[in-house]
C-alpha positions in Angstrom: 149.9 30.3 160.6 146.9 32.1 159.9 147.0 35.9 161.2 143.2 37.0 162.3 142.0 40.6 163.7 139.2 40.2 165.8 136.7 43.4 165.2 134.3 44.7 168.0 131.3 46.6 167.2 131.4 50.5 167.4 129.1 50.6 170.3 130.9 47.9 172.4 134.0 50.3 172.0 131.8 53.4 172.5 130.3 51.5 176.0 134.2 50.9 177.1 135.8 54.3 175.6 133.3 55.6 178.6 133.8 53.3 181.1 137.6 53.7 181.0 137.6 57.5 181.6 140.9 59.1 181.7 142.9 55.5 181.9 144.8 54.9 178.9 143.5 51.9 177.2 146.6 49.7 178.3 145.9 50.6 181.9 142.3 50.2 181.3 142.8 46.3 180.3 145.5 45.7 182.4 143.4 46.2 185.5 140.6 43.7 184.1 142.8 41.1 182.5 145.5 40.0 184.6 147.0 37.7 182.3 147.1 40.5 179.9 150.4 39.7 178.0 152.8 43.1 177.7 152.8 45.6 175.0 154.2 44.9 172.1 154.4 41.0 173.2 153.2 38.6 170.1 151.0 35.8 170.3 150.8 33.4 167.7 149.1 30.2 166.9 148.4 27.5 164.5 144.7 28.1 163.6 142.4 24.9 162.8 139.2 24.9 161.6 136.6 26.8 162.8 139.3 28.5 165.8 138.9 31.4 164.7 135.1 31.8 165.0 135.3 30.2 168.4 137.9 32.9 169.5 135.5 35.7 168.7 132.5 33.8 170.3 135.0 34.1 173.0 136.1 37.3 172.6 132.5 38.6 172.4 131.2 36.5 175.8 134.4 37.9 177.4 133.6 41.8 176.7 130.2 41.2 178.0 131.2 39.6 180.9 133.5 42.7 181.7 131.0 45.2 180.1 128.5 43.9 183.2 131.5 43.3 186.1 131.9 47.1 185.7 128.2 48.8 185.7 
């Protein structure tokens, strides 16, 4: 199993810091994400490969796509 944090840039976390105004950051993503999983749940997985790059490829298309849904 191979355990990978998944960085976003400071200004991608500036951009949503703003647009989430006084929502905590679990309300915040909870409103956007419905399949959110709950706090403090753990996901884990068996990595192959080039996974983890696709993830953040993922991850990154994903926080655009929410970045624009919400301007």
């Amino acid at each position: 199993m191979t355990r990978t944090t998944i960085s976003v840039s400071e200004e991608t976390k500036a951009a949503l810091a703003e647009e989430k105004g006084d929502e905590t950051w679990d309300e915040f993503l909870r409103t956007r994400l419905a399949d959110a999983p709950e706090p403090n749940d753990t996901v884990t997985a068996d990595l192959s490969d080039g996974a983890v790059e696709d993830i953040r490829t993922a991850v990154d298309r994903g926080i655009d796509s929410l970045r624009s849904d919400l301007r």
